[in-house]
N, C-alpha and C positions, 0 to 999 in steps of 0.2 A: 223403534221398539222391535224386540226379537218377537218371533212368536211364540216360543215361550212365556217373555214378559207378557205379552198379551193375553195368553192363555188364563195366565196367574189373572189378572184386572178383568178380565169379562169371560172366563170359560169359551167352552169349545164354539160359540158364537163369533170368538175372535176369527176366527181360520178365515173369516167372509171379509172381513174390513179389508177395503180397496179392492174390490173385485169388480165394484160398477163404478170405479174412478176416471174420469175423464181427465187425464192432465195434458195441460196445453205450454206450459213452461211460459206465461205471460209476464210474470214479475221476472223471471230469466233474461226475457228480450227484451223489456222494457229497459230494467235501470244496470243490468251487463252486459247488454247488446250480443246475449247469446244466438246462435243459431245451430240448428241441427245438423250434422253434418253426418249421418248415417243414415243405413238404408230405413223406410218405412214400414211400421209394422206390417204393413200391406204387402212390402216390398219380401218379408220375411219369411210368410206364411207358406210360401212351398216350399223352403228348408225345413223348416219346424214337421213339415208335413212329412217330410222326405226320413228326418231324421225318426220321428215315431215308428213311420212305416218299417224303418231300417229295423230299430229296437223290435221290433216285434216280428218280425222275420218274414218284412212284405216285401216284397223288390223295388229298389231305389228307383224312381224315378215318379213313384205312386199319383203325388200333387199335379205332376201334369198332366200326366193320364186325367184324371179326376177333372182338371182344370178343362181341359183339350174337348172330354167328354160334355161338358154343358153349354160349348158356344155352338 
């Protein structure tokens, strides 16, 4: 469903569906024997960091700094 479509069926409530969604892709491994083969969201989060940083005109490398700073 777009969110558009969504919008239209449940108003501006819709923009939240799947925000505290846990998916684990079980029925995936089970009966297609998929497995994940990319990085973890975990894996992701000092890009994603780096990139906002970038967007907004922080100096690339910001996530680690940040990261670097709490151990």
């Amino acid at each position: 469903m777009s969110p558009d479509e969504a919008s239209k069926q449940a108003g501006f409530e819709a923009s939240s569906w799947g925000l505290n969604s846990k998916g684990y892709a079980k029925r995936a491994r089970k009966y297609l024997g998929w497995e994940p083969k990319a990085r973890s969201l975990k894996d992701e989060i000092p890009d994603i960091v780096d990139g906002e940083a970038e967007m907004l005109g922080l100096k690339v490398g910001h996530a680690e700094k940040v990261v670097a700073g709490k151990q």
